[in-house]
Residue frames as qw, qx, qy, qz and C-alpha x, y, z in Angstrom:
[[0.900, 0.203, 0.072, 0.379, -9.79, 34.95, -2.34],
 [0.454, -0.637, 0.104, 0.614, -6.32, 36.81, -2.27],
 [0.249, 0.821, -0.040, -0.512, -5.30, 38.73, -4.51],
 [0.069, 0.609, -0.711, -0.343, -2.31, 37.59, -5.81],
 [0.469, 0.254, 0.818, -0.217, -4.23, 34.28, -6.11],
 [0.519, 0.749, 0.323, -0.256, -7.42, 35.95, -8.14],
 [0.127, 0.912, -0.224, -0.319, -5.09, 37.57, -10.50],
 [0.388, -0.333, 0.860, 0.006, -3.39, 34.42, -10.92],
 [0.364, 0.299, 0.847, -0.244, -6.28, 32.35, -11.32],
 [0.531, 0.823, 0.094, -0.180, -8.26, 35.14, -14.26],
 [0.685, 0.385, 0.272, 0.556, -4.54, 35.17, -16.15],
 [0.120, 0.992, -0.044, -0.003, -4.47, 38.85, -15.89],
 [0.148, 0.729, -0.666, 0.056, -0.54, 37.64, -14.62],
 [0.827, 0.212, -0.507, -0.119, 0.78, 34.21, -15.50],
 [0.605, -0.068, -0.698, 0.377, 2.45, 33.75, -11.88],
 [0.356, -0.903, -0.220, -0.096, 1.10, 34.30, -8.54],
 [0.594, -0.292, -0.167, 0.731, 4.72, 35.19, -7.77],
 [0.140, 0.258, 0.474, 0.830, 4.74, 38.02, -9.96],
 [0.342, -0.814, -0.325, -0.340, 1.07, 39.26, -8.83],
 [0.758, -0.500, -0.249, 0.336, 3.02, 38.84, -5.27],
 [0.465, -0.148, 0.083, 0.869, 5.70, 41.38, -6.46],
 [0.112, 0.557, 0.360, 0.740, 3.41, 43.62, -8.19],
 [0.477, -0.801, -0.350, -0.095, 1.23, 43.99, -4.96],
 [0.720, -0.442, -0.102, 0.525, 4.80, 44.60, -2.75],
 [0.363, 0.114, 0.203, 0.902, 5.91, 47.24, -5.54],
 [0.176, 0.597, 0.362, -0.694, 2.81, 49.02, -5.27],
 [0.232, 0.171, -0.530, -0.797, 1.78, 48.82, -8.64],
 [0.185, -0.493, -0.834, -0.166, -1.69, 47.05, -7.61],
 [0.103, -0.118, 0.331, -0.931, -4.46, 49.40, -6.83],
 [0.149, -0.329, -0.919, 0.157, -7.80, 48.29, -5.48],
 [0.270, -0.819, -0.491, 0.122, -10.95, 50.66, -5.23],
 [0.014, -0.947, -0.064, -0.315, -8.69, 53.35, -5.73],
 [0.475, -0.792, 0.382, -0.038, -6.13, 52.09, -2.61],
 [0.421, 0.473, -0.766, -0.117, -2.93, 50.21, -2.92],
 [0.886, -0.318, 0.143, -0.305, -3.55, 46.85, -2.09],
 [0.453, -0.543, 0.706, -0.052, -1.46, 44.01, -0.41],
 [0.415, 0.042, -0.869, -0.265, -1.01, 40.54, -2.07],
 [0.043, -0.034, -0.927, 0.371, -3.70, 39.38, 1.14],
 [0.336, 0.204, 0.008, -0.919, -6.32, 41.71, -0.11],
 [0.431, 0.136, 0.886, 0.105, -9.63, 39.86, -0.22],
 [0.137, 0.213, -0.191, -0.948, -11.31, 40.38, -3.27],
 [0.395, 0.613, 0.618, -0.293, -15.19, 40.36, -3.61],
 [0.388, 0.575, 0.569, 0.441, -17.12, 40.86, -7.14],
 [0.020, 0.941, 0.175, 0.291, -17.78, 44.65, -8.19],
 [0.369, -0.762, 0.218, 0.486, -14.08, 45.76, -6.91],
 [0.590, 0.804, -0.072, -0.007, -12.14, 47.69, -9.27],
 [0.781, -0.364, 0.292, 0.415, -8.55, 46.81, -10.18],
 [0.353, 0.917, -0.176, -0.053, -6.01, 49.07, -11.56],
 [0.892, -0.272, 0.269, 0.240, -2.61, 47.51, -12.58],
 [0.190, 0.939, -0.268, -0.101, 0.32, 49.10, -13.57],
 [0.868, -0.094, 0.378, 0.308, 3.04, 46.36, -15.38],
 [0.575, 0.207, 0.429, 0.665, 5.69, 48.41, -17.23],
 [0.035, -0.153, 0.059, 0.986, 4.29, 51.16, -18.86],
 [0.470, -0.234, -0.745, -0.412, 1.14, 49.44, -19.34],
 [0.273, -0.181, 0.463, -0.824, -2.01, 50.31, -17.45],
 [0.418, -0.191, -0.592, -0.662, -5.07, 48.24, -17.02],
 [0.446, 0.022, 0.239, -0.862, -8.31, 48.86, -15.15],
 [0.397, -0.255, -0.821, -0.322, -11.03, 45.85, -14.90],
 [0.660, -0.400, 0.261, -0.580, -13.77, 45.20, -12.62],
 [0.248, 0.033, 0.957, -0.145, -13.95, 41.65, -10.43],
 [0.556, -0.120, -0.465, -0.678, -17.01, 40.15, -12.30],
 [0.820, 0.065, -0.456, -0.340, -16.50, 37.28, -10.45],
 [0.254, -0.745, 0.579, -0.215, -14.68, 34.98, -7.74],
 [0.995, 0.015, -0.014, -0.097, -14.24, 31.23, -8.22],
 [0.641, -0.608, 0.447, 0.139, -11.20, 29.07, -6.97],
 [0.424, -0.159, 0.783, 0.426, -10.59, 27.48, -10.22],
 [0.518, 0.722, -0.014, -0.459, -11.04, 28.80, -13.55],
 [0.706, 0.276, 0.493, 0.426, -10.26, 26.88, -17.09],
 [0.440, -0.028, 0.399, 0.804, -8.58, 28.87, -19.64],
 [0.078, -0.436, -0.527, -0.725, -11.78, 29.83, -21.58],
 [0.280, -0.751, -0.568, -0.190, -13.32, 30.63, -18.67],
 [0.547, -0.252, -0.264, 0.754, -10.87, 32.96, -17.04],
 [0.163, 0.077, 0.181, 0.967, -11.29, 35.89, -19.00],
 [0.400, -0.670, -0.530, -0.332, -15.55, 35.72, -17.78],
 [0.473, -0.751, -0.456, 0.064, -14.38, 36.69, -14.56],
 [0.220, -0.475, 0.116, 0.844, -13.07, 40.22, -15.16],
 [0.375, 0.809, 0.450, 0.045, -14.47, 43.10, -17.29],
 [0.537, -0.276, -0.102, 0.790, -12.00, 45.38, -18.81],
 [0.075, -0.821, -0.377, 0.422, -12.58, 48.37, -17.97],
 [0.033, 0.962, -0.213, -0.169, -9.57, 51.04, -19.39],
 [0.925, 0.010, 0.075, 0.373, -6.14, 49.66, -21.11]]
């Protein structure tokens, strides 16, 4: 799944535009690298997001096209805030 998609989809940010800009500003980091908004992501990558002055660090637990509300927050582990 794409990033800006996954990232979307868990809530971490409430529009995939928005994920879409974060990835373009370079404030998404994958594994350590910046990553694009096309980046696919697979369970057991780390994600480091920088929104503001606000850092936070999760792991992919998970990947699933469609996630209810209560179940969003199962598929990410944070990690560091």
């Amino acid at each position: 799944m794409r990033l800006d998609k996954y990232l979307k989809i868990s809530r971490i940010i409430k529009r995939r535009t928005v994920a879409n800009e974060a990835c373009d500003a370079g404030r998404v980091f994958v594994n350590g690298k910046q990553a694009r908004a096309s980046y696919d992501v697979k369970a057991g990558d780390l994600l480091e997001i920088t929104l503001g002055e606000r850092t936070l660090k999760a792991e992919v637990l998970s990947v699933t096209e469609y996630a209810r509300k209560e179940e969003a927050a199962g598929l990410y582990r944070v990690i560091e805030e």
